[in-house]
N, CA, C and O of each residue as an XYZ file, in Angstrom:
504
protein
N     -68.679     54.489    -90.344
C     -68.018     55.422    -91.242
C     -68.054     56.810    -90.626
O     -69.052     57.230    -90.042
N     -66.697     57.660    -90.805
C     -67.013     58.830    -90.570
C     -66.583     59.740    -91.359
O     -65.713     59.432    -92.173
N     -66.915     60.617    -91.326
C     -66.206     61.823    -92.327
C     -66.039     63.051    -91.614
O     -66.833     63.463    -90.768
N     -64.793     63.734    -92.040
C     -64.097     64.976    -91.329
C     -63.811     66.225    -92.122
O     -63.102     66.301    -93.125
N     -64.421     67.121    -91.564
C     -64.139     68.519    -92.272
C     -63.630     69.438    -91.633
O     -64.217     69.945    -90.677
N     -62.338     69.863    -92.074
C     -61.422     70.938    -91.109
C     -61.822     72.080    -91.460
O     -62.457     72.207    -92.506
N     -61.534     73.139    -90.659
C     -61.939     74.424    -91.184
C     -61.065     75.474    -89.820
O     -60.704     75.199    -88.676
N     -60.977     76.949    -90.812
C     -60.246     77.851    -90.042
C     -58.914     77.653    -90.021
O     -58.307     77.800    -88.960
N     -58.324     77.326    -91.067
C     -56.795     77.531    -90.997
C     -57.002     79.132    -92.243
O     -58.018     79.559    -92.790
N     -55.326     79.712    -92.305
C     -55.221     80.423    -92.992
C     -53.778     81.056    -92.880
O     -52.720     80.572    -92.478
N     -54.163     82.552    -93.470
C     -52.614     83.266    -93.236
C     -52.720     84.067    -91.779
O     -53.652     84.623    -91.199
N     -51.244     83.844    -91.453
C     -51.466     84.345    -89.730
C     -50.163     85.228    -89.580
O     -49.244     84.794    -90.275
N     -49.832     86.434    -88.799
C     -48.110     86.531    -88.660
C     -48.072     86.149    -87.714
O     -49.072     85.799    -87.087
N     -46.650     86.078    -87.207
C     -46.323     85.041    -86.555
C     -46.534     85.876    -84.646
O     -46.629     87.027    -84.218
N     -46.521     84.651    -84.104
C     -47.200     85.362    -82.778
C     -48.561     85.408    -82.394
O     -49.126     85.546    -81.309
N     -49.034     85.222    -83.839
C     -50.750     84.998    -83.596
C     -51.376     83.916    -83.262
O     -50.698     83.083    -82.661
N     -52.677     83.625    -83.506
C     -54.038     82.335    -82.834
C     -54.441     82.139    -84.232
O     -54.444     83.050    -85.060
N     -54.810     80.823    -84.492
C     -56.014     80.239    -85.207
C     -56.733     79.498    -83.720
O     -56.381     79.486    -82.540
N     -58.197     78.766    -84.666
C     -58.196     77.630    -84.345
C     -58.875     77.133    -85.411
O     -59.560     77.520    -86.358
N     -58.524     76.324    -85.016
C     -59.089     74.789    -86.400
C     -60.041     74.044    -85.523
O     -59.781     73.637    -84.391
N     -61.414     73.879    -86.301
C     -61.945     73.117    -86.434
C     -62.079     71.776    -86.916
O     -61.633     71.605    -88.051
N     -62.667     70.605    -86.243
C     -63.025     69.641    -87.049
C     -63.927     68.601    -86.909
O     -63.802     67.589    -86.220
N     -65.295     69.099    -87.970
C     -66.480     68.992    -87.872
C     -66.579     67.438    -88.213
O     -66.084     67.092    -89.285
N     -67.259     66.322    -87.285
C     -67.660     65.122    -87.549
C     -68.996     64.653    -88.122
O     -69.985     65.264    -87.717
N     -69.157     63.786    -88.894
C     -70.551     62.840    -89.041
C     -70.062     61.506    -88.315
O     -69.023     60.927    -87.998
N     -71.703     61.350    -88.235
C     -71.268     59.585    -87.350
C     -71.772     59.593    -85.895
O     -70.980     59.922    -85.011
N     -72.658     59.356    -85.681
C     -73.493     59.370    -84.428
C     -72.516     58.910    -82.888
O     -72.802     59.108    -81.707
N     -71.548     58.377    -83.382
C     -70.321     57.446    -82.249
C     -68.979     57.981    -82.261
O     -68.008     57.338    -81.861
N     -68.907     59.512    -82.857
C     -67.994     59.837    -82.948
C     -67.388     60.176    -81.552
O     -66.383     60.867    -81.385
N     -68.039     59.670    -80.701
C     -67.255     60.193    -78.953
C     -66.376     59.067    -78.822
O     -65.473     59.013    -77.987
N     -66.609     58.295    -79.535
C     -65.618     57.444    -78.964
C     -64.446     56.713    -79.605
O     -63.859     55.642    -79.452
N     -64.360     58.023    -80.570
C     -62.949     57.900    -81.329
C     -61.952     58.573    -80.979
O     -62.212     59.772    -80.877
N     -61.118     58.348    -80.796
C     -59.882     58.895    -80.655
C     -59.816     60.233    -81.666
O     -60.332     59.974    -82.753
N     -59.377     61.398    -81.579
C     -59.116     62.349    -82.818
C     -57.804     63.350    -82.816
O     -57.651     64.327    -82.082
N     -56.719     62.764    -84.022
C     -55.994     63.435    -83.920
C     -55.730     64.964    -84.969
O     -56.462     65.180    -85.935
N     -54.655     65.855    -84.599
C     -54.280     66.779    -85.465
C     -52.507     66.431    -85.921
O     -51.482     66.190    -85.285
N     -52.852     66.564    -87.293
C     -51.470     65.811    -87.846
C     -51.089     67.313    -88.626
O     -51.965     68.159    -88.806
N     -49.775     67.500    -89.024
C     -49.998     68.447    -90.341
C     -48.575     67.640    -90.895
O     -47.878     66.743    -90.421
N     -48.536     68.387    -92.050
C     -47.469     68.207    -93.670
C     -47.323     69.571    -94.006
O     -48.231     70.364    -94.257
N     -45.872     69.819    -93.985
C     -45.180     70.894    -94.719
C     -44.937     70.387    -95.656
O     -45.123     69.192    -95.885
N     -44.425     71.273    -96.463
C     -44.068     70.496    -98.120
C     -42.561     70.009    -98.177
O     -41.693     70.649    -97.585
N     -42.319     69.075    -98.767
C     -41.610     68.290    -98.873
C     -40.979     67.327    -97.393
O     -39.860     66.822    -97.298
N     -42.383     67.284    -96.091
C     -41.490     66.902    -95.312
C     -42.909     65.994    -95.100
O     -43.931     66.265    -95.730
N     -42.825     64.804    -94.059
C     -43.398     63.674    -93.715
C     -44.606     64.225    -93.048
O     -44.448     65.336    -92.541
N     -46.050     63.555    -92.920
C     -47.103     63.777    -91.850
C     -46.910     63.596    -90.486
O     -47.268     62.582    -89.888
N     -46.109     64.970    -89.750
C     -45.875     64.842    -88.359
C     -47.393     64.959    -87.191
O     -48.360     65.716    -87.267
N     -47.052     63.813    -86.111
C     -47.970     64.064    -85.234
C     -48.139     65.740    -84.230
O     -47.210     66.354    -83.706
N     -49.391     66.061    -84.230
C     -49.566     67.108    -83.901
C     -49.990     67.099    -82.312
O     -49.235     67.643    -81.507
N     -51.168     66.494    -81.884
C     -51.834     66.325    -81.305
C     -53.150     65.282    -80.800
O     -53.687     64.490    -81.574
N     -53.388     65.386    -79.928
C     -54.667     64.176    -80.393
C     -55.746     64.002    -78.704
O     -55.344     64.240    -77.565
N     -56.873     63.614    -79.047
C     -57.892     63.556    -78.014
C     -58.807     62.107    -77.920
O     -59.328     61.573    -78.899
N     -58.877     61.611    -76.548
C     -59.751     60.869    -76.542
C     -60.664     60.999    -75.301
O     -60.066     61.357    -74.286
N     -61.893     60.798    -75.186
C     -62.944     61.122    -74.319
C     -63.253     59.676    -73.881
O     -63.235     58.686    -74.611
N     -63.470     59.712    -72.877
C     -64.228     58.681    -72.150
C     -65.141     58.490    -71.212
O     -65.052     59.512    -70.533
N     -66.196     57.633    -70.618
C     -67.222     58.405    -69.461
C     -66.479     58.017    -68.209
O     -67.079     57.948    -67.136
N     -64.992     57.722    -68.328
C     -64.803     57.171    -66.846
C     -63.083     58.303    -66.230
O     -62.424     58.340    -65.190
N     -63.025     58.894    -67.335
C     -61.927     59.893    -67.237
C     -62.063     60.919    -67.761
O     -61.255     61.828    -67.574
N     -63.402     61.082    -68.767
C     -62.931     62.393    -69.336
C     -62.249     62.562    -70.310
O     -61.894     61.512    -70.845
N     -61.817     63.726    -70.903
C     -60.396     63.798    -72.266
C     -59.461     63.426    -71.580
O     -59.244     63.947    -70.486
N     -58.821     62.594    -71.999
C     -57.220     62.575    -72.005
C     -56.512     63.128    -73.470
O     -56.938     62.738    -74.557
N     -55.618     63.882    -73.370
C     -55.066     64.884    -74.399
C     -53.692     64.191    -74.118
O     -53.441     63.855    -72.961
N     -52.641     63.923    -75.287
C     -51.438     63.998    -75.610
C     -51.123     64.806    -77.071
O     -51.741     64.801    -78.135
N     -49.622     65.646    -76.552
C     -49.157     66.384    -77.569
C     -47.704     66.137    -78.117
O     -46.871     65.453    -77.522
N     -47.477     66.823    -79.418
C     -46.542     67.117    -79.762
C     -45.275     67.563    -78.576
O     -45.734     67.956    -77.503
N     -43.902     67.534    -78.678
C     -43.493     68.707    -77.629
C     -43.158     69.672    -78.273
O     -42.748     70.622    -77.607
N     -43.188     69.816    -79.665
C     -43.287     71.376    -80.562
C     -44.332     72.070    -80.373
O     -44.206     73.169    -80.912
N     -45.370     71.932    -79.823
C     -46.718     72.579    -79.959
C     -47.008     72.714    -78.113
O     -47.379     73.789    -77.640
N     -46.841     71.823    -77.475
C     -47.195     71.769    -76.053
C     -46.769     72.820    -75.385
O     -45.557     72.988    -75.258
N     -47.712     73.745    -74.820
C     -47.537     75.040    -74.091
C     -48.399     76.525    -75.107
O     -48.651     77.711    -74.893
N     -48.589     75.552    -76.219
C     -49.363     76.780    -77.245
C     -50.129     76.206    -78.023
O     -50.863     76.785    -78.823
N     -50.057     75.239    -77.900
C     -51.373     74.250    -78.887
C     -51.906     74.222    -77.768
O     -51.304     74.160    -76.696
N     -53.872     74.297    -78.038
C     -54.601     73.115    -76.785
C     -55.485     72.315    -77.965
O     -55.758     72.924    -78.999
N     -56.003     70.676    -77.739
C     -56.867     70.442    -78.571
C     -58.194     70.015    -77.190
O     -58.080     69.640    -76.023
N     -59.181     70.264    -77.930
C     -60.705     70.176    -76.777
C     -61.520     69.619    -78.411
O     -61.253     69.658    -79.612
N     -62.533     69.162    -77.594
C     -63.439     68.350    -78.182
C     -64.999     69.060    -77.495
O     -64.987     69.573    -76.376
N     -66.190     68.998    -78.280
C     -67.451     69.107    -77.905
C     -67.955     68.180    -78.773
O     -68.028     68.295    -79.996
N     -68.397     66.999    -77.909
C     -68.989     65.912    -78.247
C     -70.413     66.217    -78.987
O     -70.631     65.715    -80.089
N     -71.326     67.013    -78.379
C     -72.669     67.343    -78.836
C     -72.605     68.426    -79.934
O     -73.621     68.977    -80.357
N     -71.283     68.721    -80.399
C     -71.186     69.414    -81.524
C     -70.677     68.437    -83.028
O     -70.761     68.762    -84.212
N     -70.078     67.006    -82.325
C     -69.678     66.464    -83.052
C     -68.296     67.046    -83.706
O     -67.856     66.672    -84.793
N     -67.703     67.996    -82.883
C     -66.431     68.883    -83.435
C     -65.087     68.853    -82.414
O     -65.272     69.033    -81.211
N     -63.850     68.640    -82.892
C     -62.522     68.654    -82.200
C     -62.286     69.966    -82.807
O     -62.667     70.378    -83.903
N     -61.468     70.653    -81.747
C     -60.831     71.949    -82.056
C     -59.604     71.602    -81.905
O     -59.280     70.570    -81.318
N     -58.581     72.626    -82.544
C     -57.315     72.843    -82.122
C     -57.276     74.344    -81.651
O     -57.734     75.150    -82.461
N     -56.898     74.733    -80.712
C     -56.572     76.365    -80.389
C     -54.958     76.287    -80.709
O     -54.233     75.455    -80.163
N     -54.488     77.256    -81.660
C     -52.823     77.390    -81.847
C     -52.943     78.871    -81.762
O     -53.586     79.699    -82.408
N     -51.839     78.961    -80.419
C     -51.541     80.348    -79.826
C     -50.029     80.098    -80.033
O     -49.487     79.008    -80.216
N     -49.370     81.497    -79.957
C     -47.876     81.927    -80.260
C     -47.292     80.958    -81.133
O     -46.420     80.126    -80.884
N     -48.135     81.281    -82.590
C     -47.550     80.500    -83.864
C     -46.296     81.358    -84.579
O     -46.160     82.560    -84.808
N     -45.318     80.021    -84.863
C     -44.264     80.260    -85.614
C     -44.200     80.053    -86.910
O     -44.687     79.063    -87.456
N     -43.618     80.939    -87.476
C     -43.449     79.893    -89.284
C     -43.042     79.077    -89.492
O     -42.747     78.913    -90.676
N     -42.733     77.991    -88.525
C     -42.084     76.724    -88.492
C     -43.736     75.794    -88.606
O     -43.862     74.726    -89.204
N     -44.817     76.502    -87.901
C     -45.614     75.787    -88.153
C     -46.620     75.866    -89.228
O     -47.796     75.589    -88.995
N     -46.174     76.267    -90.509
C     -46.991     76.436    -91.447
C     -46.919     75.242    -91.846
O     -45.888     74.573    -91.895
N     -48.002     74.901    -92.154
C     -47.789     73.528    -92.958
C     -49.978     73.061    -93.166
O     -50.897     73.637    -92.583
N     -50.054     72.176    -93.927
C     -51.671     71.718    -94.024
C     -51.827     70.929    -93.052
O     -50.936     70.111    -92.821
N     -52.914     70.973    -92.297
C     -53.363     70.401    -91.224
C     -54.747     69.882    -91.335
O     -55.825     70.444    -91.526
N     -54.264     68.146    -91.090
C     -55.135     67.439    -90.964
C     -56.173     66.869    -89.354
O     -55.627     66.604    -88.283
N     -57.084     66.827    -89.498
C     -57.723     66.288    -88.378
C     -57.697     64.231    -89.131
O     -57.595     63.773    -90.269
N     -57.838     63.644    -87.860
C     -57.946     61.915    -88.320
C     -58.750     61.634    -87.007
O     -58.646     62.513    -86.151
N     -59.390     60.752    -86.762
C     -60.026     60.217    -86.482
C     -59.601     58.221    -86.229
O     -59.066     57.811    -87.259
N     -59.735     57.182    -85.238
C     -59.004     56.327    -85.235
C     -59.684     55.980    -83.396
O     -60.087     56.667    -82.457
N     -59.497     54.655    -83.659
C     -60.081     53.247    -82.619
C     -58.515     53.510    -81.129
O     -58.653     53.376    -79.913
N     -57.617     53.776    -81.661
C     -56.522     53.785    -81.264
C     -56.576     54.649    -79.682
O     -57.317     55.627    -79.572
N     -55.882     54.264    -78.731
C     -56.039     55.353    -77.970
C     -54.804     56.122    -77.767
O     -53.710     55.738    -77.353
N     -55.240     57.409    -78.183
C     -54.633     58.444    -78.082
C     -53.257     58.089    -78.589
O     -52.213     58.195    -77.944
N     -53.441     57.480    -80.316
C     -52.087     57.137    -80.839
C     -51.296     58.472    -81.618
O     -51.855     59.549    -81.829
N     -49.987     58.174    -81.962
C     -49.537     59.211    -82.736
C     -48.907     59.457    -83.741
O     -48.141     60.370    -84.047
N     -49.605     57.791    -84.701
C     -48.715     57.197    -85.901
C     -49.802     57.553    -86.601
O     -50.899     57.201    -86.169
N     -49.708     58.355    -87.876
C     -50.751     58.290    -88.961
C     -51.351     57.334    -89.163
O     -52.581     57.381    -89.171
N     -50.590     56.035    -89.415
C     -51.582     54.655    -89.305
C     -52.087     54.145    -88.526
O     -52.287     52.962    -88.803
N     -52.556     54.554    -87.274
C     -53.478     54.454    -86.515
C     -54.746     54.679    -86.620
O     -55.744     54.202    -86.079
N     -54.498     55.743    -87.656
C     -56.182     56.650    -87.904
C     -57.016     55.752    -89.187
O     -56.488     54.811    -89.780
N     -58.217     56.188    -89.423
C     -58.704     54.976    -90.246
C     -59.783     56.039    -91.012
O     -60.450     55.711    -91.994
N     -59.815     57.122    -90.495
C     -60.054     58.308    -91.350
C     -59.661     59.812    -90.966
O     -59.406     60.256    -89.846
N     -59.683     60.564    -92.365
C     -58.967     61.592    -92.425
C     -60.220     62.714    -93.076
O     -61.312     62.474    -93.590
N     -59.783     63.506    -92.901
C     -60.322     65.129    -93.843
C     -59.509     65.493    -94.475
O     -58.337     65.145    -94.334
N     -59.945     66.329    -95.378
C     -58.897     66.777    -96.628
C     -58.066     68.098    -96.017
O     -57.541     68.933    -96.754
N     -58.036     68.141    -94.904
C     -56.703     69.571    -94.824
C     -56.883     70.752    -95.040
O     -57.246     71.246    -96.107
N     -56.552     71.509    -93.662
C     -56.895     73.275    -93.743
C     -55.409     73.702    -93.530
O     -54.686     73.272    -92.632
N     -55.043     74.646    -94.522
C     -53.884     74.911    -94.920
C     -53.539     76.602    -93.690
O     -54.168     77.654    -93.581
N     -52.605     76.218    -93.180
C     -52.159     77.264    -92.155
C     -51.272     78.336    -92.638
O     -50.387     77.517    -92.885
N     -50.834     79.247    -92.924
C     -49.632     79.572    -93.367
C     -49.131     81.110    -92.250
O     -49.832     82.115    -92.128
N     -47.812     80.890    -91.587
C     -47.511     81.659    -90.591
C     -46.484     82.519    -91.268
O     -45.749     81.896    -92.035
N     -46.290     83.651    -91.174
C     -45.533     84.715    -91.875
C     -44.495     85.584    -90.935
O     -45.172     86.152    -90.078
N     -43.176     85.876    -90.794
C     -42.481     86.114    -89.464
C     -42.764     87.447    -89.578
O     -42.408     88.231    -88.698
């Protein structure tokens, strides 16, 4: 079992940085896959991002291509925490942002993931 707590979203204008956190329980959490999803309102849970670690490669990272070049996501295993860094944000990307967690490697279908956190709400202002 694991459980996920996002943190550090908020109000931003546009052009600016967050980063989001997302704090794990679960002693084996290195070897989950972890993605960043978000939901604008009234529109579907788009893939954001996502990380998987391994001892024979390292992270392998796949992204969005809306975010790639200004999103990075990194992981610290001994923190038990995935970050997202979001640099030169648009108001296109306001929306609640989820971290998930998932066996999958480095998938980018919500149903891949097999747990979620309840969502740190971003909101970008032009």
């Amino acid at each position: 079992q694991v459980q996920l707590v996002e943190s550090g979203g908020g109000p931003v204008q546009a052009g600016g940085s967050l980063r989001l956190s997302c704090a794990a329980s679960g002693r084996t959490f290195s070897t989950y896959t972890v993605g960043w999803f978000r939901q604008a309102p009234g529109k579907e849970r788009e893939f954001v991002a996502t990380i998987r670690w391994s001892s024979w490669s390292g992270d392998s990272t796949y992204y969005a291509d809306s975010v790639k070049g200004r999103f990075t996501i990194s992981r610290d295993n001994t923190k038990n925490t995935v970050y997202l860094q979001m640099n030169s944000l648009k108001p296109e990307d306001t929306a609640v942002y989820y971290c998930a967690a998932g066996q999958s490697w480095l998938a980018v279908a919500p149903s891949a993931y097999d747990y979620w956190g309840q969502g740190t709400q971003v909101t970008v202002s032009s």
